[in-house]
mmCIF file of the N, C-alpha and C atoms, coordinates in Angstrom:
data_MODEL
# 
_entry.id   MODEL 
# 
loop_
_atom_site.group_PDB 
_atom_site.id 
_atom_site.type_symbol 
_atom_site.label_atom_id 
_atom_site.label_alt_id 
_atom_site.label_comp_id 
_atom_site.label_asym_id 
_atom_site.label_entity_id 
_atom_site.label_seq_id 
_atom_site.pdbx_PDB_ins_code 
_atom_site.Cartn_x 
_atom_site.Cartn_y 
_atom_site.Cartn_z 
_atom_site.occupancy 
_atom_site.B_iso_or_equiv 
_atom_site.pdbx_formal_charge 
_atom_site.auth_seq_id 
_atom_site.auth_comp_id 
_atom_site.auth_asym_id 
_atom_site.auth_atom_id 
_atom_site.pdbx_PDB_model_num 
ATOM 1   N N  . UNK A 1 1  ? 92.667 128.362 112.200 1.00 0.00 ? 1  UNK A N  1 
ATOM 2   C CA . UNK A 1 1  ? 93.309 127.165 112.689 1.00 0.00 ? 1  UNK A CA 1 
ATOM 3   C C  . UNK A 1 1  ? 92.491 126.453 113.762 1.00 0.00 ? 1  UNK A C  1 
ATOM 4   N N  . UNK A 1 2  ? 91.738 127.256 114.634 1.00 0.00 ? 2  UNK A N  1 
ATOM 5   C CA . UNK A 1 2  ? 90.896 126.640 115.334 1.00 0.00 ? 2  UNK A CA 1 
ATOM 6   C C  . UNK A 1 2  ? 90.123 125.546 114.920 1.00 0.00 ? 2  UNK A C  1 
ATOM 7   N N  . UNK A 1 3  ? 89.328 125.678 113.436 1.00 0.00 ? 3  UNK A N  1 
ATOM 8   C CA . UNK A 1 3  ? 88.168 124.885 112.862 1.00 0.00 ? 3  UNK A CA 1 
ATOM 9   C C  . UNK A 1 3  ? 89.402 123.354 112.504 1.00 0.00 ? 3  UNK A C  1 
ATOM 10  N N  . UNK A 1 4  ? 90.689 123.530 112.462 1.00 0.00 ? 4  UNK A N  1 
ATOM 11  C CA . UNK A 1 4  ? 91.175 122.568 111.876 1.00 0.00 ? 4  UNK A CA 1 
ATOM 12  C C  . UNK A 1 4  ? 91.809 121.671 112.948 1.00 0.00 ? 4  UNK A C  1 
ATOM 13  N N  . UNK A 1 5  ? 91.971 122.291 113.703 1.00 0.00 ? 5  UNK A N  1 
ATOM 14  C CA . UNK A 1 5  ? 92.335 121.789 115.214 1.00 0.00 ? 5  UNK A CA 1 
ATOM 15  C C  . UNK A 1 5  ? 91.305 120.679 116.050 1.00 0.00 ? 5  UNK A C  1 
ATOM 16  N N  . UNK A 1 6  ? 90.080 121.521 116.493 1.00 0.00 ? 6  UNK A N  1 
ATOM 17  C CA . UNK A 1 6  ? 89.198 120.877 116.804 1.00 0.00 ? 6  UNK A CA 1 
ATOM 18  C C  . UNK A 1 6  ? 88.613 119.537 115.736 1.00 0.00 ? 6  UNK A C  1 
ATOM 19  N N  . UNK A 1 7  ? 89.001 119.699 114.367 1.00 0.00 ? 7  UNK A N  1 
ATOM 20  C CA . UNK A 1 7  ? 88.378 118.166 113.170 1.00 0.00 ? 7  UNK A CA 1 
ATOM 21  C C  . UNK A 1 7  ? 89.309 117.529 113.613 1.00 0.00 ? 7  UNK A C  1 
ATOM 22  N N  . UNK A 1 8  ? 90.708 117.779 113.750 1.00 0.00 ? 8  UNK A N  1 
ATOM 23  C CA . UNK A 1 8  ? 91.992 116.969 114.004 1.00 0.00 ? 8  UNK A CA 1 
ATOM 24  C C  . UNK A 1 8  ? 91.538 116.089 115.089 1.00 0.00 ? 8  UNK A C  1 
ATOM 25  N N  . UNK A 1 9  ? 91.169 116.804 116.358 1.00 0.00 ? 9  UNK A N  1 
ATOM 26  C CA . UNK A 1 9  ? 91.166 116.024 117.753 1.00 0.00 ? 9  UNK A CA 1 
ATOM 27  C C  . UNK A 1 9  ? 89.842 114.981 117.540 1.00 0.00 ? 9  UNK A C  1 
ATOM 28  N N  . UNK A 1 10 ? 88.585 115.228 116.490 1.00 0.00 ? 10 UNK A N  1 
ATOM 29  C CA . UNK A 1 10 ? 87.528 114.680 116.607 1.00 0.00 ? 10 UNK A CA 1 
ATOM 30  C C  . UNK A 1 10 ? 87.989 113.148 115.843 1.00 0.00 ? 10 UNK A C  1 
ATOM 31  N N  . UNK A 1 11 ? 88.829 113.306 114.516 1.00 0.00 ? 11 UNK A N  1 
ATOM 32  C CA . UNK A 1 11 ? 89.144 112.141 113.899 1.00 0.00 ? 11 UNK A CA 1 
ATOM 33  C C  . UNK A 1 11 ? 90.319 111.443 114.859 1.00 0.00 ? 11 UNK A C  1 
ATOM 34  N N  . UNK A 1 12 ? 91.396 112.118 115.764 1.00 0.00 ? 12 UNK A N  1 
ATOM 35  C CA . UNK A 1 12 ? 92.246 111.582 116.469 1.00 0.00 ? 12 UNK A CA 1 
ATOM 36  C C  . UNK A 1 12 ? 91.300 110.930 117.419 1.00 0.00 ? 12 UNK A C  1 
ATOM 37  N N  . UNK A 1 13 ? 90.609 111.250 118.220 1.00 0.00 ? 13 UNK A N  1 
ATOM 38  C CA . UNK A 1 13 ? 89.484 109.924 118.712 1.00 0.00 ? 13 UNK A CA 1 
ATOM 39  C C  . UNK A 1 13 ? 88.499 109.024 118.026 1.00 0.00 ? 13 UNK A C  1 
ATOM 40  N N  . UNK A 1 14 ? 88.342 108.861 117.032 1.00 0.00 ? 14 UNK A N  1 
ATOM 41  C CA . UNK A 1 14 ? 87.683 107.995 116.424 1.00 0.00 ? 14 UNK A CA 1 
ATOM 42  C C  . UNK A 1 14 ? 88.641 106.997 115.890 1.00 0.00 ? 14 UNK A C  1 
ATOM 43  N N  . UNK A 1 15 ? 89.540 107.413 115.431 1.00 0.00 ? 15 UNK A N  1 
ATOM 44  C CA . UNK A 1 15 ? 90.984 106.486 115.049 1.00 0.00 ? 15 UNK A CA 1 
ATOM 45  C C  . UNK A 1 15 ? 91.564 106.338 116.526 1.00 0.00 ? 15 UNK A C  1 
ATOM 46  N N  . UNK A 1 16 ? 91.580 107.050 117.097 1.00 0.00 ? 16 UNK A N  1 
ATOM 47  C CA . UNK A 1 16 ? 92.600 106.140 118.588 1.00 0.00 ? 16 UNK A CA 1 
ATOM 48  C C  . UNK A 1 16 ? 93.629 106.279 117.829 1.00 0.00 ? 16 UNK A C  1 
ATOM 49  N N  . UNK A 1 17 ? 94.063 107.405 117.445 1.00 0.00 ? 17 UNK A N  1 
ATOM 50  C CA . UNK A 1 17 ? 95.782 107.966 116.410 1.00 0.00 ? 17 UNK A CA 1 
ATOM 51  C C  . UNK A 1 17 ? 95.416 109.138 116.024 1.00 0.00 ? 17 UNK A C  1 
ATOM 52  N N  . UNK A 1 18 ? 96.718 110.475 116.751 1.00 0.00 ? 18 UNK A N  1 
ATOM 53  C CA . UNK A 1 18 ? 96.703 110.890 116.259 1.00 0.00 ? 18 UNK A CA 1 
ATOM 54  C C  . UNK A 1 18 ? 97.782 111.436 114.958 1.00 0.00 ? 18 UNK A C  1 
ATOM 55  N N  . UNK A 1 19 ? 98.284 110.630 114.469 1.00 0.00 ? 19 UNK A N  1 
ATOM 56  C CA . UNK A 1 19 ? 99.039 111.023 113.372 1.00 0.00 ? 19 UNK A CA 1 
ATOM 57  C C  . UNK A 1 19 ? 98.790 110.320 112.214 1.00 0.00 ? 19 UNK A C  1 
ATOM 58  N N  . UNK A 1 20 ? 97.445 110.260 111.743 1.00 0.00 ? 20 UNK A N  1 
ATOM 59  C CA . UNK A 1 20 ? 97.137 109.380 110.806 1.00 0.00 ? 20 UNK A CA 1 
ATOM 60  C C  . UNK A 1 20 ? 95.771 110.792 110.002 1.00 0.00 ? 20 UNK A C  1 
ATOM 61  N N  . UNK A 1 21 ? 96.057 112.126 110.103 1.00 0.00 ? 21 UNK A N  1 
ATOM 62  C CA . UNK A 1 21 ? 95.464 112.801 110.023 1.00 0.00 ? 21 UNK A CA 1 
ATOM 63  C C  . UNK A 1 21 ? 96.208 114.430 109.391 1.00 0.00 ? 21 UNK A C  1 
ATOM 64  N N  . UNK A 1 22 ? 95.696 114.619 108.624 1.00 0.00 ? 22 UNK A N  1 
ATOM 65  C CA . UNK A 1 22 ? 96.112 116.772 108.006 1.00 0.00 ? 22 UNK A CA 1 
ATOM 66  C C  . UNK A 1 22 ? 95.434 117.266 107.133 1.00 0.00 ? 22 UNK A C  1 
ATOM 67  N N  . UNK A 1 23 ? 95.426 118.472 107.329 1.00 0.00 ? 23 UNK A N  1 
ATOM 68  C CA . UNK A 1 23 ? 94.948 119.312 106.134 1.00 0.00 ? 23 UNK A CA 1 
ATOM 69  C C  . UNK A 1 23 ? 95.823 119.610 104.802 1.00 0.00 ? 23 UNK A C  1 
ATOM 70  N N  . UNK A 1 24 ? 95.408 119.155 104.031 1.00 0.00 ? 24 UNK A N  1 
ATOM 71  C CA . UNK A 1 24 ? 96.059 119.504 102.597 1.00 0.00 ? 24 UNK A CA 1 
ATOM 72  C C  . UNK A 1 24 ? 95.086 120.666 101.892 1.00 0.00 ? 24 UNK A C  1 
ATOM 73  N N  . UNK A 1 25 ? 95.639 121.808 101.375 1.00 0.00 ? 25 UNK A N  1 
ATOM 74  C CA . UNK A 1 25 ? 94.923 122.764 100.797 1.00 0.00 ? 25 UNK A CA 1 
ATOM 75  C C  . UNK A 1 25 ? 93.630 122.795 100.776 1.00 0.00 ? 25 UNK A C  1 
ATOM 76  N N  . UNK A 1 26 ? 93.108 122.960 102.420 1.00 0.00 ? 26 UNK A N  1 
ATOM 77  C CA . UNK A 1 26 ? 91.287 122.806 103.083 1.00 0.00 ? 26 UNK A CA 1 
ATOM 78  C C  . UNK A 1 26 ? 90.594 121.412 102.709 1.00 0.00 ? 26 UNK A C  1 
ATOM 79  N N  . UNK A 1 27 ? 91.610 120.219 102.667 1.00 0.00 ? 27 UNK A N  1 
ATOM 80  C CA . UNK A 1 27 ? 90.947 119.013 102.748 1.00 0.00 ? 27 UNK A CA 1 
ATOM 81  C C  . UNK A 1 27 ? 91.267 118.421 103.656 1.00 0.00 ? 27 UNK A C  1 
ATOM 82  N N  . UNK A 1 28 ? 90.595 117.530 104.220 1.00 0.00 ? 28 UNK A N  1 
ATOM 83  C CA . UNK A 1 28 ? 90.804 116.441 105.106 1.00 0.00 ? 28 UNK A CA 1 
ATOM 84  C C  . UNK A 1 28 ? 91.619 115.153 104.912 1.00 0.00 ? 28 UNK A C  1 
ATOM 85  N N  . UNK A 1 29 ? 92.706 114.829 104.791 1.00 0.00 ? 29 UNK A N  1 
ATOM 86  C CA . UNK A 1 29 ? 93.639 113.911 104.401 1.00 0.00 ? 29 UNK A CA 1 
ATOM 87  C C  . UNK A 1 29 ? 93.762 112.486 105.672 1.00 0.00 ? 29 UNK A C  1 
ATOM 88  N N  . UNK A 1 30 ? 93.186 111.337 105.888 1.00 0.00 ? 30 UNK A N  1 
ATOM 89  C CA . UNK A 1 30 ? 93.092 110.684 106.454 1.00 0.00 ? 30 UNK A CA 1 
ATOM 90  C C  . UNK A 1 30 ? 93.664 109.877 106.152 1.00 0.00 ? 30 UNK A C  1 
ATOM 91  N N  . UNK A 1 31 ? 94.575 108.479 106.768 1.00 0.00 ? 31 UNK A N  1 
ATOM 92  C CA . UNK A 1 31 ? 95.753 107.215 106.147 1.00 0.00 ? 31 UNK A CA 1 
ATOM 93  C C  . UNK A 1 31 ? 94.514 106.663 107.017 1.00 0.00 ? 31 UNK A C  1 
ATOM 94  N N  . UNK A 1 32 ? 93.826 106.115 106.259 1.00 0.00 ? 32 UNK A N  1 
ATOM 95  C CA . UNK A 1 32 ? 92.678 104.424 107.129 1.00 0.00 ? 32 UNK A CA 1 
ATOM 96  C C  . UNK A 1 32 ? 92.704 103.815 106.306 1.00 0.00 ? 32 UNK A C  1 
ATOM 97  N N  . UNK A 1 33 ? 91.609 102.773 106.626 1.00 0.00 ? 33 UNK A N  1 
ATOM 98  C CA . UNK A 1 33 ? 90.499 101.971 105.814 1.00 0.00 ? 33 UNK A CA 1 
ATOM 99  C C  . UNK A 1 33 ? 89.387 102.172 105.886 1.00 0.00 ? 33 UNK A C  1 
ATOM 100 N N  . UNK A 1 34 ? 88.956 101.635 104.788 1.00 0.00 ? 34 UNK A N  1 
ATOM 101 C CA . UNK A 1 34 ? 87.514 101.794 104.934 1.00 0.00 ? 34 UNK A CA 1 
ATOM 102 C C  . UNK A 1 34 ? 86.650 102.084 105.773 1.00 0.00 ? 34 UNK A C  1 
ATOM 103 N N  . UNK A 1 35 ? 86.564 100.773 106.654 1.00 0.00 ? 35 UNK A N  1 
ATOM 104 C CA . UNK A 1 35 ? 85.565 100.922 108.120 1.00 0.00 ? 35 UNK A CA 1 
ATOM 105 C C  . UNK A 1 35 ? 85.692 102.499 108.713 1.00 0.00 ? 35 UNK A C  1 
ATOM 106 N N  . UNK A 1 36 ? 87.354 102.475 108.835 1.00 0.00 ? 36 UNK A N  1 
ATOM 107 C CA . UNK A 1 36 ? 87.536 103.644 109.262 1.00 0.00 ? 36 UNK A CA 1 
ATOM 108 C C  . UNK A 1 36 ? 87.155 104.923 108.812 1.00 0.00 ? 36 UNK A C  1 
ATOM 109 N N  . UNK A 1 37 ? 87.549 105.146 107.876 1.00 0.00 ? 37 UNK A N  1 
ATOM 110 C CA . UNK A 1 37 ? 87.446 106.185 106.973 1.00 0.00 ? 37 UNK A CA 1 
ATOM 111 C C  . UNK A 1 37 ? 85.357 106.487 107.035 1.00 0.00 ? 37 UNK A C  1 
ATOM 112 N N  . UNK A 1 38 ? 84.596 105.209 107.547 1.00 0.00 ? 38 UNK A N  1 
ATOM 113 C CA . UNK A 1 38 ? 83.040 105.070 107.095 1.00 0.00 ? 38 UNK A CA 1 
ATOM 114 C C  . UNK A 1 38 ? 83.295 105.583 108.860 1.00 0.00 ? 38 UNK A C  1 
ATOM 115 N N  . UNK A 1 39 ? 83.570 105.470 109.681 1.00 0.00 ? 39 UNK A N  1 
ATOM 116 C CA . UNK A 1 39 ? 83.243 106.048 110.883 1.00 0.00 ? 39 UNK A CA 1 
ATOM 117 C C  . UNK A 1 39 ? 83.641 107.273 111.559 1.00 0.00 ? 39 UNK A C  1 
ATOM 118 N N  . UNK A 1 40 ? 84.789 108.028 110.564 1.00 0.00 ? 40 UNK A N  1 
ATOM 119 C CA . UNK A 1 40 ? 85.639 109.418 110.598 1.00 0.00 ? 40 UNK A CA 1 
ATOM 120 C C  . UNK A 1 40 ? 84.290 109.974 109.639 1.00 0.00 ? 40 UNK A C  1 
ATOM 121 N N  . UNK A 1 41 ? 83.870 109.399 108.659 1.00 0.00 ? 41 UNK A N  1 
ATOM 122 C CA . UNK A 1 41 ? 82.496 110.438 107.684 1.00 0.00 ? 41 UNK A CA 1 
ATOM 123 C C  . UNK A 1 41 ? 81.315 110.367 108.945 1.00 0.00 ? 41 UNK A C  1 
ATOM 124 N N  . UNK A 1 42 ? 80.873 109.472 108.985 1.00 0.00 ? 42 UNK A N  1 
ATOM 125 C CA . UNK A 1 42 ? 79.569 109.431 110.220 1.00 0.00 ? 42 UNK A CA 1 
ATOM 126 C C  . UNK A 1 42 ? 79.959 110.446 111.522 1.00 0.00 ? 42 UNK A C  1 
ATOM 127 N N  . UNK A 1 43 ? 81.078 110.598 112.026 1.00 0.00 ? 43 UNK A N  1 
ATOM 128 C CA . UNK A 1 43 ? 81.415 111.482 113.188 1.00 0.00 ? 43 UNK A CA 1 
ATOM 129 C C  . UNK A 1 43 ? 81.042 112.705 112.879 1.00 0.00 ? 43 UNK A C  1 
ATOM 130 N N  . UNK A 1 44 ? 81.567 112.789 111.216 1.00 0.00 ? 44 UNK A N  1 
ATOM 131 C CA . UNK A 1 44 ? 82.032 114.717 110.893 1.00 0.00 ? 44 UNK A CA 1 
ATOM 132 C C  . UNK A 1 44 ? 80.681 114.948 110.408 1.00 0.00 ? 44 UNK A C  1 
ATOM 133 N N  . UNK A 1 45 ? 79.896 114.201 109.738 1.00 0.00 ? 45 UNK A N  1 
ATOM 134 C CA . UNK A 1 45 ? 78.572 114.466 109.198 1.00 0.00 ? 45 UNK A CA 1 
ATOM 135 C C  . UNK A 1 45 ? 77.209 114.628 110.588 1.00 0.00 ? 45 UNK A C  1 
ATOM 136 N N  . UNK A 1 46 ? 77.736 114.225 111.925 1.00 0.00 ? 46 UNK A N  1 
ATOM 137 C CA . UNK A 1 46 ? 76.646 114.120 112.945 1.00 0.00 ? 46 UNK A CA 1 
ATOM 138 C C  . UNK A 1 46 ? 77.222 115.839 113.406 1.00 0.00 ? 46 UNK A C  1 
ATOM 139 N N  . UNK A 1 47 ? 78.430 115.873 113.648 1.00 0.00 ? 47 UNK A N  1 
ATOM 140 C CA . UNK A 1 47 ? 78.829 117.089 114.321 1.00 0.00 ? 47 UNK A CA 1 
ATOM 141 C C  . UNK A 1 47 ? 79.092 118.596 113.022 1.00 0.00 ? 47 UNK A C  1 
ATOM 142 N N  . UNK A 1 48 ? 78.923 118.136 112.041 1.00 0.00 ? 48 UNK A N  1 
ATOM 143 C CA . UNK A 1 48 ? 78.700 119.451 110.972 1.00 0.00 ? 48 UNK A CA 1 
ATOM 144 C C  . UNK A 1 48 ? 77.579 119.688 110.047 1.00 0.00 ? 48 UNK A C  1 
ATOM 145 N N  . UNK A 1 49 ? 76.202 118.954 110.445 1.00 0.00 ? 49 UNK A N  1 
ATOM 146 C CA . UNK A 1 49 ? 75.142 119.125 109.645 1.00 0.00 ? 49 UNK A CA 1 
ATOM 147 C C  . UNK A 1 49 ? 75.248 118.080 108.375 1.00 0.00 ? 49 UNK A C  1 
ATOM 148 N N  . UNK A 1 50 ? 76.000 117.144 108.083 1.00 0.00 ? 50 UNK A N  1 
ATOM 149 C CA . UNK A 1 50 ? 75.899 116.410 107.114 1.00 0.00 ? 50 UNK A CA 1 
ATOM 150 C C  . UNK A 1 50 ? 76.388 116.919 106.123 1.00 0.00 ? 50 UNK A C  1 
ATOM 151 N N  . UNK A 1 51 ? 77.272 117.797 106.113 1.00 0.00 ? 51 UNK A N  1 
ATOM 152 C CA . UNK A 1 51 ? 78.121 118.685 105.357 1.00 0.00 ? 51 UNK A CA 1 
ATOM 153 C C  . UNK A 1 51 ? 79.126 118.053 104.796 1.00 0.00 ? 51 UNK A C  1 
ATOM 154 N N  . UNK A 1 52 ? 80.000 116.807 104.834 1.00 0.00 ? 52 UNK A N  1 
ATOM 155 C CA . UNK A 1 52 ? 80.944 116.398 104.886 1.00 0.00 ? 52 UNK A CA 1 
ATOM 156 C C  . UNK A 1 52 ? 81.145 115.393 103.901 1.00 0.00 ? 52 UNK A C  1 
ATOM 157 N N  . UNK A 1 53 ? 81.608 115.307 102.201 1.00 0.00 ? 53 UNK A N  1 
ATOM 158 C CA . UNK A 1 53 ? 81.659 114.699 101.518 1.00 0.00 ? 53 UNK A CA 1 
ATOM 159 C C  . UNK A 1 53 ? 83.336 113.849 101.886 1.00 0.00 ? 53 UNK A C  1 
ATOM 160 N N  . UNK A 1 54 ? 83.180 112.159 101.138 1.00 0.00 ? 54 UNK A N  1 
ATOM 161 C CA . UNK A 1 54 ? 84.127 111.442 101.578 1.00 0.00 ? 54 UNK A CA 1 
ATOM 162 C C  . UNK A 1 54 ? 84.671 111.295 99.796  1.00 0.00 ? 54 UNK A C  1 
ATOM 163 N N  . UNK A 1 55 ? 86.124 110.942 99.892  1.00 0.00 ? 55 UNK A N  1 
ATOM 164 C CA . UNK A 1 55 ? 86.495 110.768 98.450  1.00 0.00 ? 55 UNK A CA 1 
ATOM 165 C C  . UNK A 1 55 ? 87.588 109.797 98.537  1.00 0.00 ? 55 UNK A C  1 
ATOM 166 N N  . UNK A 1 56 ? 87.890 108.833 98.068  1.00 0.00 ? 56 UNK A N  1 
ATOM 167 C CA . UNK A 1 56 ? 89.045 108.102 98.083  1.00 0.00 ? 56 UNK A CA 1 
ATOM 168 C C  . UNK A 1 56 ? 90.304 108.595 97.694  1.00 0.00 ? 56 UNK A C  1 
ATOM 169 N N  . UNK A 1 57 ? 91.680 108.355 97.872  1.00 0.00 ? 57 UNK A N  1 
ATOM 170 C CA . UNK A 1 57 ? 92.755 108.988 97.731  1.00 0.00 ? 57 UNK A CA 1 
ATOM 171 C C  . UNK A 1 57 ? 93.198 107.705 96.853  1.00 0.00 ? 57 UNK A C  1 
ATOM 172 N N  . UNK A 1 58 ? 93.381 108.118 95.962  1.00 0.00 ? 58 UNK A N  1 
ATOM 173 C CA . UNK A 1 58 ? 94.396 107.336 94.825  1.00 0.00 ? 58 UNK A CA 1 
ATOM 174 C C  . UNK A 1 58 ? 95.076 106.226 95.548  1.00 0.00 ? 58 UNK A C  1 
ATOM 175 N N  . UNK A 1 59 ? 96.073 106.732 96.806  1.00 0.00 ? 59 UNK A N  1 
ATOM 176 C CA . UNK A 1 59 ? 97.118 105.960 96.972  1.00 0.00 ? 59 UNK A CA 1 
ATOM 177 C C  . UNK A 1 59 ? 97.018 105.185 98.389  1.00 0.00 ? 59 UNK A C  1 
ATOM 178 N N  . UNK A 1 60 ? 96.742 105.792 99.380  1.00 0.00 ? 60 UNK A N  1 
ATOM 179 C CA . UNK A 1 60 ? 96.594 104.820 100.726 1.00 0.00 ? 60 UNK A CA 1 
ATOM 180 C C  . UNK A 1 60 ? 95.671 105.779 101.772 1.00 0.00 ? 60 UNK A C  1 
ATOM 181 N N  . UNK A 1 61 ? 94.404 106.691 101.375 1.00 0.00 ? 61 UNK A N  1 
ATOM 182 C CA . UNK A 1 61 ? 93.518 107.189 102.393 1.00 0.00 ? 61 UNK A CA 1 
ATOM 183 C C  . UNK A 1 61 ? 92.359 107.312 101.383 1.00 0.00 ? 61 UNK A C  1 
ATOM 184 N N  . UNK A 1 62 ? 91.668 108.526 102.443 1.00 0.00 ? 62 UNK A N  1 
ATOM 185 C CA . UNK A 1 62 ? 90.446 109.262 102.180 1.00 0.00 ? 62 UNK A CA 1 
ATOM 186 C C  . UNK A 1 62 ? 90.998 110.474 102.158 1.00 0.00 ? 62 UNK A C  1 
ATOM 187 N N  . UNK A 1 63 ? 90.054 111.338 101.396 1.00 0.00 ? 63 UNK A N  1 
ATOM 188 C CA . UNK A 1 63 ? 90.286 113.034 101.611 1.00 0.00 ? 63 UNK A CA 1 
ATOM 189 C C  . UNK A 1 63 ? 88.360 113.366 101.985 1.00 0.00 ? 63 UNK A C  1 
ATOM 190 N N  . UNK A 1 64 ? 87.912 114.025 103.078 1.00 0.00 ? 64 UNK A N  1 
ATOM 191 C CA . UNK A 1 64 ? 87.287 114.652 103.551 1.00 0.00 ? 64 UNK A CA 1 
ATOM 192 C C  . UNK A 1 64 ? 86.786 115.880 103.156 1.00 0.00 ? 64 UNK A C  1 
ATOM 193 N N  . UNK A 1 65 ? 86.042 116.350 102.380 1.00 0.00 ? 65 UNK A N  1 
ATOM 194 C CA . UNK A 1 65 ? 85.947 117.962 101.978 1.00 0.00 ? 65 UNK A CA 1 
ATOM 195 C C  . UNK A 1 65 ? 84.716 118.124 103.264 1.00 0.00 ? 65 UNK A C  1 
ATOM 196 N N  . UNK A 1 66 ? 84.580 119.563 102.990 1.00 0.00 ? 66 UNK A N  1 
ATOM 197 C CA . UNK A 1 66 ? 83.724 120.434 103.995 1.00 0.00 ? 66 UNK A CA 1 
ATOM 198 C C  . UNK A 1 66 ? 82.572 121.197 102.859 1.00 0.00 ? 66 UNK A C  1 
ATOM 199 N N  . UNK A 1 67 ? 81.644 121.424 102.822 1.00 0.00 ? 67 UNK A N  1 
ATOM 200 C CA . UNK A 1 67 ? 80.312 122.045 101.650 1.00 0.00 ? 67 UNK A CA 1 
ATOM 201 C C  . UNK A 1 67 ? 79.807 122.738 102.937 1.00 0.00 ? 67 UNK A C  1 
ATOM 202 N N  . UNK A 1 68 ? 79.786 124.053 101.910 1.00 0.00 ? 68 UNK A N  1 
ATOM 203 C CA . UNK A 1 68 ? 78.443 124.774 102.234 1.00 0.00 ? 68 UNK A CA 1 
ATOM 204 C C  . UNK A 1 68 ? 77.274 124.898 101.710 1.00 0.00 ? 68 UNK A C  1 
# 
């Protein structure tokens, strides 16, 4: 819970919100836009090695995965 805690607080400052953010079965579930969603990937990709694939959500976000 730690690793999911600390992504939480990193996207809750980049959004300036934190309830626009969760984990769904080890994904990253984000409610943005675009811009947003392009500056929540640039944060997680500087602070996890570029590890951090972005995917659109069907209905009103992004989902975030994590690669090893």
């Amino acid at each position: 819970m730690e690793f999911e805690k600390a992504v939480l607080e990193k996207v809750a400052t980049v959004l300036e919100s934190s309830n626009q953010a969760s984990f769904f079965y080890g994904s990253l579930c984000v409610i943005c836009n675009i811009a947003q969603a392009k500056k929540v990937l640039r944060k997680l990709n500087q602070d996890y090695n570029n590890k951090v694939q972005m995917s659109r959500d069907g209905s009103y976000g992004y989902i975030f995965d994590f690669v090893v």
